[in-house]
N, C-alpha and C positions, 0 to 999 in steps of 0.2 A: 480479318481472321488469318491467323496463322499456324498451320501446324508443324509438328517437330516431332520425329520419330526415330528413338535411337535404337542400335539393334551392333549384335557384334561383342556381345558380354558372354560371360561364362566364366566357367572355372579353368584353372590354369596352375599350376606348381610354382615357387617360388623362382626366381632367375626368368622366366618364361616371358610371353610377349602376347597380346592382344591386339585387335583392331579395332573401336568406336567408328559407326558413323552414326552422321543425325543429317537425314534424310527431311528437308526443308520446302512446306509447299503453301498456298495459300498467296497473302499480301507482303510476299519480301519478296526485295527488289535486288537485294543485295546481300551478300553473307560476311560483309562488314559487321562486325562488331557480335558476330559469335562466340560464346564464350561455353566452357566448360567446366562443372561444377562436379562435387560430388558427397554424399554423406553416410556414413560408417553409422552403423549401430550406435545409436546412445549418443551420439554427437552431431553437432551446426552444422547442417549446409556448411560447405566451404569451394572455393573456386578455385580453379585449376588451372587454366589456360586461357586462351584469349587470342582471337586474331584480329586485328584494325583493319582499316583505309590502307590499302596497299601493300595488304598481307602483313602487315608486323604483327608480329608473336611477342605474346609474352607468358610467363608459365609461375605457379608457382614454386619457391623455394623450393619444397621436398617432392616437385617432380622434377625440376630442372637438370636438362640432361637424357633424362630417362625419357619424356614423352614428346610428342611432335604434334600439332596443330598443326590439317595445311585443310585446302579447299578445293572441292572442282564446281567450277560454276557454273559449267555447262550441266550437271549432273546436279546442281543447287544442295551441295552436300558438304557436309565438313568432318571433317576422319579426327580421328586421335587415338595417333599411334603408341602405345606402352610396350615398353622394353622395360629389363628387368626387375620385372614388377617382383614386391614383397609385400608381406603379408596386412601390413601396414595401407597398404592402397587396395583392399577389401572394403568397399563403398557399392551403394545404387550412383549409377554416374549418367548425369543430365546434360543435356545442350539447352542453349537458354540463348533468345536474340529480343532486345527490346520490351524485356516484362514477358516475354513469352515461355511458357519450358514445356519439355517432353516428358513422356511419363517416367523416361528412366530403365536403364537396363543395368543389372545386376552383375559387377564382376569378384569375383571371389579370388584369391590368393592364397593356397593352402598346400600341404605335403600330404 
């Protein structure tokens, strides 16, 4: 069993900046191949971000730039940092390891 508990959502004005983490406990050994997802109103699940073996990042297209994937192991946590977020990246946004997900924390993007 594993669990995943994101926390660190809210509301926020356009241009503005948030912090995700997803707080990881249970049967992981490792926060290899964490990944972050998120889905908007009326639209797929879609993936965000991504950190491997050795810390490689990878992000998608339309956050690229804007957001940061990193890990503390010690703290078996994984962040994701959003800078200038628009209103466009208004989603419930999940961490997800192995078929596993969180229930999801809500960030909003609005004037």
């Amino acid at each position: 069993q594993v669990q995943l508990a994101e926390s660190g959502g809210g509301w926020v004005q356009p241009g503005g900046s948030l912090r995700l983490s997803c707080a990881a406990s249970g049967s992981i050994f490792s926060l290899d191949g964490m990944g972050w997802y998120r889905q908007a109103p009326g639209k797929a699940r879609e993936w965000v971000a991504h950190i491997a073996n050795g810390g490689l990042t990878n992000y998608a297209a339309s956050v690229q730039g804007r957001f940061t994937i990193s890990r503390d192991n010690a703290k078996n946590t994984v962040y994701l940092q959003m800078n200038s977020l628009k209103p466009d990246d208004t989603a419930i946004y999940y961490c997800s390891w192995n078929s596993w997900w969180g229930q999801g924390t809500q960030v909003t993007v609005s004037s």
